[in-house]
N, C-alpha and C positions, 0 to 999 in steps of 0.2 A: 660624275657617273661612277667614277671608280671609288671615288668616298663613299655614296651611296652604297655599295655593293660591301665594301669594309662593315659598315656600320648595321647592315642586312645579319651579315655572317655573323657578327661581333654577339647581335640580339640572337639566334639560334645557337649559338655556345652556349649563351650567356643563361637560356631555358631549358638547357638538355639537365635531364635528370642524370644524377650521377648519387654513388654511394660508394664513402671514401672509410679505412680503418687508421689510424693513429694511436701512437702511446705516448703519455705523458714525458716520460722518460727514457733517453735510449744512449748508452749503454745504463744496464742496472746491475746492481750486487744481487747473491744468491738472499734471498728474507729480504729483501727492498719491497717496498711496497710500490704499485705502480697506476695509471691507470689507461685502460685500452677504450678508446671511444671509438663506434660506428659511426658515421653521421649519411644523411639521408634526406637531398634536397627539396623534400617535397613529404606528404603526409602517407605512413607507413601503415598497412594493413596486416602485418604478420613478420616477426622476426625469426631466424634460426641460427643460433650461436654458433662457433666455431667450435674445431678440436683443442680443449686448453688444458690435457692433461699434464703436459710437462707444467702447469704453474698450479698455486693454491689461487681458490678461489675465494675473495674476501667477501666480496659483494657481486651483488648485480646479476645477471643485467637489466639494471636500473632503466626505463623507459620515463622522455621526456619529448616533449615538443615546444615549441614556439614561433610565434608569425612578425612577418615583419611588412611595413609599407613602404615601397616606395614609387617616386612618382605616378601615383594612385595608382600600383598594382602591388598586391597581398603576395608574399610568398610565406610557407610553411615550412618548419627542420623537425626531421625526425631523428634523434638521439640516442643511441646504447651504450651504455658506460658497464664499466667491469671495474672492480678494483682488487690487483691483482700482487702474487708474489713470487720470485721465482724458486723451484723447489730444487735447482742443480745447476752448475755452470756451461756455460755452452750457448752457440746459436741456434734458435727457435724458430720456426717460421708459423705465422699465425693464418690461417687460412680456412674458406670454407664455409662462411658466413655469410647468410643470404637473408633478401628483405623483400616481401613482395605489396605493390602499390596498384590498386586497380586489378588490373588481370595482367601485368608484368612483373618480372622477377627479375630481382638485380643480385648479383656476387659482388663483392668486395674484394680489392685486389689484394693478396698477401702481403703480411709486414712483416718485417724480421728481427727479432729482440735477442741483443749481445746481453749473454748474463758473465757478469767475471764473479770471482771468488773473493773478491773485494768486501772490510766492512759497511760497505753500506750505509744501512738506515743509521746504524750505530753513529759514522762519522756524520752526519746530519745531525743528529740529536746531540753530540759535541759541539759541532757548530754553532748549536742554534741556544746552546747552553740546557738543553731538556734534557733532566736526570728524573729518576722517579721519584726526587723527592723535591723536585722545582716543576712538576708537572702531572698529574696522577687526574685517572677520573674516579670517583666515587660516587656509588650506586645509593640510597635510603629507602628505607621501607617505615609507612607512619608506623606501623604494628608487627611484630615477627610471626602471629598469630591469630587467625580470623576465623568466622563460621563460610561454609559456604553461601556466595551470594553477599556478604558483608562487606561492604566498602574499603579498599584495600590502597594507598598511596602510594606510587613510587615517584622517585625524583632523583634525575641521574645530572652529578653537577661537577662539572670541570675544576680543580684546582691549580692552581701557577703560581708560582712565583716572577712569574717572566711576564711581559709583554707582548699581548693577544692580541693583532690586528683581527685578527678573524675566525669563522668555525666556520667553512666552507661544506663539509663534509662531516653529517651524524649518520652515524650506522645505530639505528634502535631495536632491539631484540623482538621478537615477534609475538610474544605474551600468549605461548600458548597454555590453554586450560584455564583463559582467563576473555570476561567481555571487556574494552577498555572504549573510557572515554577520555581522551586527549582535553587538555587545559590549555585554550588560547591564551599567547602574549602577544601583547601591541608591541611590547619591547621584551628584549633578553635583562631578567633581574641579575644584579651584578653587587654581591656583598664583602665583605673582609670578614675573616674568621682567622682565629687562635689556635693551630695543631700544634702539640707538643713545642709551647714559645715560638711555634714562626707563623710570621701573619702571610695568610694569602689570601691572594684575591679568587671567590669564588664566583663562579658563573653556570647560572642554573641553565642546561641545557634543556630541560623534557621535564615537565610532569604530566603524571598522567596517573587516573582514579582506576584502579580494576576491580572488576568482581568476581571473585571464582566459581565456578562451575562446577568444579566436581571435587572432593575431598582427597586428603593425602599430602604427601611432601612434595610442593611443586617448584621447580627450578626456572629463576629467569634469569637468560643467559645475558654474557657481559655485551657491556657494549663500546663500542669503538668510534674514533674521531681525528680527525684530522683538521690541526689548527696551524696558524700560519702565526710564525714568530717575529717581531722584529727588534735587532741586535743593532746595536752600532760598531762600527767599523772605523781602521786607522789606515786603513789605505787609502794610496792617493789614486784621487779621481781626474780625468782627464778635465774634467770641468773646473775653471781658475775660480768660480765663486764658492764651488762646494770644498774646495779646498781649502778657501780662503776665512770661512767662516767654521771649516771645520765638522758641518754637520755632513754626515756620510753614514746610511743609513741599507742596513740590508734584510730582506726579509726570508725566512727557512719555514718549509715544508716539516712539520712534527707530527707522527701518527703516536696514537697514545690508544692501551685498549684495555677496559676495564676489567674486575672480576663476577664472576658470574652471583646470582645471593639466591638462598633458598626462603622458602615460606611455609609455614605448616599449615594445612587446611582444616579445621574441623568440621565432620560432619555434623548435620543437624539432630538434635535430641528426638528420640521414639521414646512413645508411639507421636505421630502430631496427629490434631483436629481433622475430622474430614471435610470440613471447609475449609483446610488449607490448599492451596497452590501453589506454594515454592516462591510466596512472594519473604522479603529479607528487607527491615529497614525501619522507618516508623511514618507512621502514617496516620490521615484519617478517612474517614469512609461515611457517607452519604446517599441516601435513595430519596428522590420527589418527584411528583409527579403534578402535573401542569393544573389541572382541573378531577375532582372526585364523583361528581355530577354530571353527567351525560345523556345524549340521546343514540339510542342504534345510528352507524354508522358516523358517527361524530368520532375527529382522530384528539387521541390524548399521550403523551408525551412522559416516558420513565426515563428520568436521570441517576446515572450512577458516577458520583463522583469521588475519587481517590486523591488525597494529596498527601505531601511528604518529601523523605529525604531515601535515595534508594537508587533501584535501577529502574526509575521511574516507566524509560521505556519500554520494557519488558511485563509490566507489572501485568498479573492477571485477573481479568475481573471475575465476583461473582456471579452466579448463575440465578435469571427470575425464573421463576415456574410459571408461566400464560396458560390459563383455561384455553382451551381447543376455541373457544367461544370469540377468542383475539385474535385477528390477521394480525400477526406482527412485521415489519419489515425490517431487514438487516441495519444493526446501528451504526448511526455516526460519529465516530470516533475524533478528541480535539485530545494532543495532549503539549505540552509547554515544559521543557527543561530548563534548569541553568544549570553551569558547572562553575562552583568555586574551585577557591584555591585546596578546599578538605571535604569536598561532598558535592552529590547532585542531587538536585532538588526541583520542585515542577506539580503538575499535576494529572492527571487522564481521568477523561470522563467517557462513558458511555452513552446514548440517547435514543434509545428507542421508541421509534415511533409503531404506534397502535390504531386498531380501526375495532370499535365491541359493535359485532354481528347482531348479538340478542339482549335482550332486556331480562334484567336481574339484579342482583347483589352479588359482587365476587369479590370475595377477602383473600388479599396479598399476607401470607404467613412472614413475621423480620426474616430477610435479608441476613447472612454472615459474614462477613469477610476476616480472613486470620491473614495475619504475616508473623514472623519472627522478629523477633528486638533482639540484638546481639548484646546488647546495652544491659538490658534485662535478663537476656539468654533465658527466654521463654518466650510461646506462642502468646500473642493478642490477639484477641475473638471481641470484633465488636458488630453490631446488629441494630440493623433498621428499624423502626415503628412497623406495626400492623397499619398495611392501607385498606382503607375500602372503599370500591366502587360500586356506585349507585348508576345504572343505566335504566332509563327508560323507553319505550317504545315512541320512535322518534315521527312526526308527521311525515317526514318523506319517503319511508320505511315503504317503498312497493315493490318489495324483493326482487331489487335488481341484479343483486350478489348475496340475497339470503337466501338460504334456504328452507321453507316455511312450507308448513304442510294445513291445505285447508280442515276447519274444524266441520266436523260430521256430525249429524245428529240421528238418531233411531225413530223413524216414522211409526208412532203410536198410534194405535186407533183401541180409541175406545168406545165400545158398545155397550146396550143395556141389555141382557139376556129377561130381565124382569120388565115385563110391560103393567101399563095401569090399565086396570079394568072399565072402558069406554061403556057410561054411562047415558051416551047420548044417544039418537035416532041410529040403527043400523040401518047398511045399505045392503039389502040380500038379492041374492041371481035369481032369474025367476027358474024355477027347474025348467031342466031342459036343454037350459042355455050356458056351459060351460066354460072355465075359460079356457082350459084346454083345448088346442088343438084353435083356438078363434085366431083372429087377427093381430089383434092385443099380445098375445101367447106369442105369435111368429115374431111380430115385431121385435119384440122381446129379447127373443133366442137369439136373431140373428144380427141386432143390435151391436152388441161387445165386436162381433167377429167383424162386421165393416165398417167398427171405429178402431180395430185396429188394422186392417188394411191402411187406412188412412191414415193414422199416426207413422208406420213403416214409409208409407209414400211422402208426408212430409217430412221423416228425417232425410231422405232420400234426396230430395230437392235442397233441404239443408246443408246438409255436407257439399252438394253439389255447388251452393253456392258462396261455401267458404272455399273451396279448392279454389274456387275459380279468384276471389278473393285475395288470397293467397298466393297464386300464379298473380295476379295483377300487381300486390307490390310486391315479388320477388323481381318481378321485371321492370320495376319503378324504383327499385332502391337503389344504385346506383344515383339516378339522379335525384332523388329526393337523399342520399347524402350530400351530394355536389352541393345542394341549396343550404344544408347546415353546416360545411366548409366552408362556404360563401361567408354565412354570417360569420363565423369564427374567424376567419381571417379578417373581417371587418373588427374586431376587439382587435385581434393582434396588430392591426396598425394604429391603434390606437395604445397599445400598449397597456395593454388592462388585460394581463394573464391572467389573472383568476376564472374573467369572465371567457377567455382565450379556451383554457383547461375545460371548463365547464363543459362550453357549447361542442368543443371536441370532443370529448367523452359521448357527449349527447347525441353525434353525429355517429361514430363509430359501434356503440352499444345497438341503435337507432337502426344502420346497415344491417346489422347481425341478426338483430330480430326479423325484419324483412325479407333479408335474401334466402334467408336458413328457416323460415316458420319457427323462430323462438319462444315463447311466451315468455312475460317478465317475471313470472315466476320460476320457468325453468331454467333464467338465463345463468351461466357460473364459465368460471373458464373450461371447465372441464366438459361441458356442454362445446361450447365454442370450439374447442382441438377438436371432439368427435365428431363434429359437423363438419369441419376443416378436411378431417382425414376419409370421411365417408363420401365425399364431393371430390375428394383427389386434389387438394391443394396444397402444395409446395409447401414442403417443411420450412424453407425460410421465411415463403412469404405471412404462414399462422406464427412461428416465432416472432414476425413484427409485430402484426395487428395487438398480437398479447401483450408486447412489447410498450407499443400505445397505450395500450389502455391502462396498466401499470401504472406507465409513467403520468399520464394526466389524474390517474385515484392519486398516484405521491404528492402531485403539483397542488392538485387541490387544497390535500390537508394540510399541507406546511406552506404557507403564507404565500401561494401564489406560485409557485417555483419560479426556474429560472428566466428572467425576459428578452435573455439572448440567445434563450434556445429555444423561444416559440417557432421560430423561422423551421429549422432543421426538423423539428415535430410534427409541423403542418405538411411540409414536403414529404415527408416518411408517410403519412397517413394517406395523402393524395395518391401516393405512389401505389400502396400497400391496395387503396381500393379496387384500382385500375389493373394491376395484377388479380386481383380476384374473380374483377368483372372477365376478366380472357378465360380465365382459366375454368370458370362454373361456364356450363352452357346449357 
């Protein structure tokens, strides 16, 4: 029992969150370099450092985590590193340092760092044999001088003469006024090179491509490293084998910190093209288009594609001018980088998809695209082909989303003012007997007057009986949608979105007409929102229906859309009905 109850308590230590401070080093020299870690047994939500102005600040604070398993329970550390030095001799107390997890806030207990007046880092670097001239870091730049936006190399690489077990610790300067893409290594390259007759061994820390952004003399500051030496040693070890054989081996702490290097930037040459956009590099440039023959509403496909060596991700594309006469819908964007060892390179394409409304012929004017060649140090202007589309007026074309105005024509009548002179038997009144005022005469008169009573009463009855019409599927649509959701859902379990999109569309447009008196020539969204909004129906719920109906024109024209998101489409549309039906009464 009493075991039990140890091993209880033992596990509730063993969980309690706790947040502890430490230094690397303790006592240190004044200029010692040092380093002060927070640590944090669980996953941190918010840090706040300490008072650390009696030190200089090298680095940090560095934020790091990591999880660990054991006996299948996960735990999480959250990390604050400082890398620190002291600015005067004397005891320090470090305090003040809070971390908050969830909705709790933790303090860390003060630590207190002895500084002597001591040489320090210096006797380390004696120790360890690191002079500046058996240890140096050295900064390269591919070029001293670029345009902006021009592909720029730097490469910051360790030299020794000494015995490197490790680079535990790179401080890399922060590249400002510059985009950078970093150059992965599987491994750290490690070469020998010739300074002034001594060979050393170099060890490339960092490369990395930058692009400059804005012109001028730009400064990238030095950078610093801390590498781990190992020395052999003549003292004797307690251990009788390492004595015996002699090898006694020690390893030292060596901070080492570079010089800062400047770079010139040139701005780019005026006047430029006004088809330029700030793109820098070389390139090529491409416009096509799926099909040049079409039917109203049938979707066709503009690509614009860019390849090359540059800041590929950034690159800007040209602009197409679409006749009013094209729904366009926003493009999908593909783009593919590599980074070598002296360039990135890749490609981005544009893809806009299209829907032509009306039948015509509409000529696409070339296309421009310019960048700059630093190479060349001039603008390239290069340009697409003339396209042209041939649309014609498509069979299914019964202005569901067009809008089309019927043709009218001017009711002519034409009479003959010249009659032929009747050469045959005449029929004469006998006198006496007039038509005025006879039967003939009345009928006559009041003919017109109650045939048009009549006309008045059967439009009368007319309209009466399209309201009523009208009123019957206003109040039938709801489930004479259910019956087209029905079938739709019967494709979707089958897994035939095309026909899934279709018979959805068909349902949802189908609603619209019905419940709101649309006809299919006045139907458009814009029709739809003012029907929405004159009925009193929820901005969220007409934001869906639109939403729908969008997304099944998108599905449609590009192969089908997605068949994992038939599911979540059909339930939106059910839902979206069903709120409709509450809220119209």
């Amino acid at each position: 029992m009493l075991l039990l109850v140890a091993l209880v308590g033992f596990g509730s230590i063993a969980s309690a969150q706790s947040f502890t401070a430490s230094v690397s080093k303790n006592p240190v020299a004044v200029g010692e370099r040092f380093q002060l870690t927070f640590e944090l047994n669980t996953t941190a939500s918010g840090f706040q450092g300490p008072n650390l102005s009696a030190f200089n600040i090298l680095g940090g604070p560095n934020q790091g985590s990591s999880s660990t398993r054991r006996n299948g329970k996960v735990t999480s550390t959250s990390t604050f590193i400082y890398m620190l030095s002291a600015k005067k001799a004397g005891n320090f107390k470090i305090q003040g340092a809070r971390v908050k997890t969830g909705n709790k806030t933790f303090q860390a207990k003060s630590v207190t760092v002895k500084v002597g007046k001591g040489p320090g880092q210096k006797q380390a670097q004696n120790k360890s044999g690191a002079t500046k001239n058996t240890l140096f870091l050295k900064s390269v730049l591919s070029k001293n001088k670029a345009y902006v936006g021009e592909a720029v190399i730097v490469t910051h690489y360790l030299y020794t003469t000494l015995s490197i077990v490790q680079v535990p610790n790179l401080h890399l300067p922060s590249y400002n006024g510059f985009w950078t893409e970093m150059v992965a290594r599987e491994e750290i390259p490690v070469t020998k090179e010739v300074l002034d007759g001594v060979k050393y061994t170099r060890i490339e820390l960092s490369k990395t491509i930058l692009f400059p952004h804005k012109s001028g003399k730009l400064k990238i500051e030095a950078t610093d490293v801390e590498a781990i030496i190992r020395t052999t040693t003549k003292r004797r070890s307690n251990d009788i084998f390492e004595n015996f054989f002699g090898s006694r081996y020690e390893d030292t702490k060596s901070f080492v910190k570079g010089q800062p290097i400047t770079i010139e930037i040139l701005p780019l040459p005026l006047p430029a093209p006004a088809s330029y956009k700030g793109n820098v590099g070389n390139y090529t440039f491409a416009l096509s288009v799926d099909k040049t023959n079409v039917k109203t509403n049938d979707a066709i496909n503009f690509t614009i594609q860019l390849k090359g060596s540059g800041n590929v991700k950034l690159l800007e594309v040209p602009t197409i001018e679409f006749p009013t006469d094209f729904e366009v819908y926003d493009p999908k964007v593909n783009n593919k980088t590599k980074i070598s060892d002296w360039s990135v390179s890749g490609y981005k394409s544009f893809e806009y998809l299209t829907i032509m409304r009306q039948p015509g012929t509409f000529t696409f004017k070339p296309v421009e695209f310019t960048y700059f060649d630093p190479a060349k140090k001039s603008y390239i202007t290069l340009a697409s082909d003339e396209i042209i589309i041939n649309v014609e007026k498509g069979s299914d074309d019964n202005g569901g989303s067009v809008h089309t105005s019927p043709n009218k024509k001017d009711v002519q009548f034409i009479g003959k003012d010249i009659r032929h002179i009747n050469t045959g038997n005449l029929s004469l009144t006998t006198d006496g007997k007039l038509f005025f005022q006879s039967p003939l005469f009345y009928s006559l008169l009041g003919g017109p007057f109650l045939l048009f009573i009549g006309l008045i009463g059967y439009q009368k009855k007319s309209i009466s009986d399209n309201k009523n019409g009208s009123l019957i599927k206003k109040k039938k649509a709801g489930k004479a949608a259910a019956q087209k959701l029905k079938a739709a859902k019967s494709f979707m379990d089958a897994q035939d979105s095309g026909a899934f999109y279709d018979e959805l569309s068909k349902a949802m447009l189908g609603y619209l007409a019905d419940k709101f008196s649309i006809s299919g020539a006045d139907m458009s969204k814009e029709v739809a929102k003012s029907s929405f909004a004159s009925s009193n129906i929820e901005q969220a719920v007409s934001d869906d229906f639109i939403a729908i109906i969008d997304e099944c024109e998108m599905a449609r024209y590009s192969s089908g859309g997605n068949s994992a998101n038939m599911q979540d489409v059909y339930l939106k549309a059910e839902k979206t009905i069903n709120e409709i039906e509450k809220q119209v009464k």
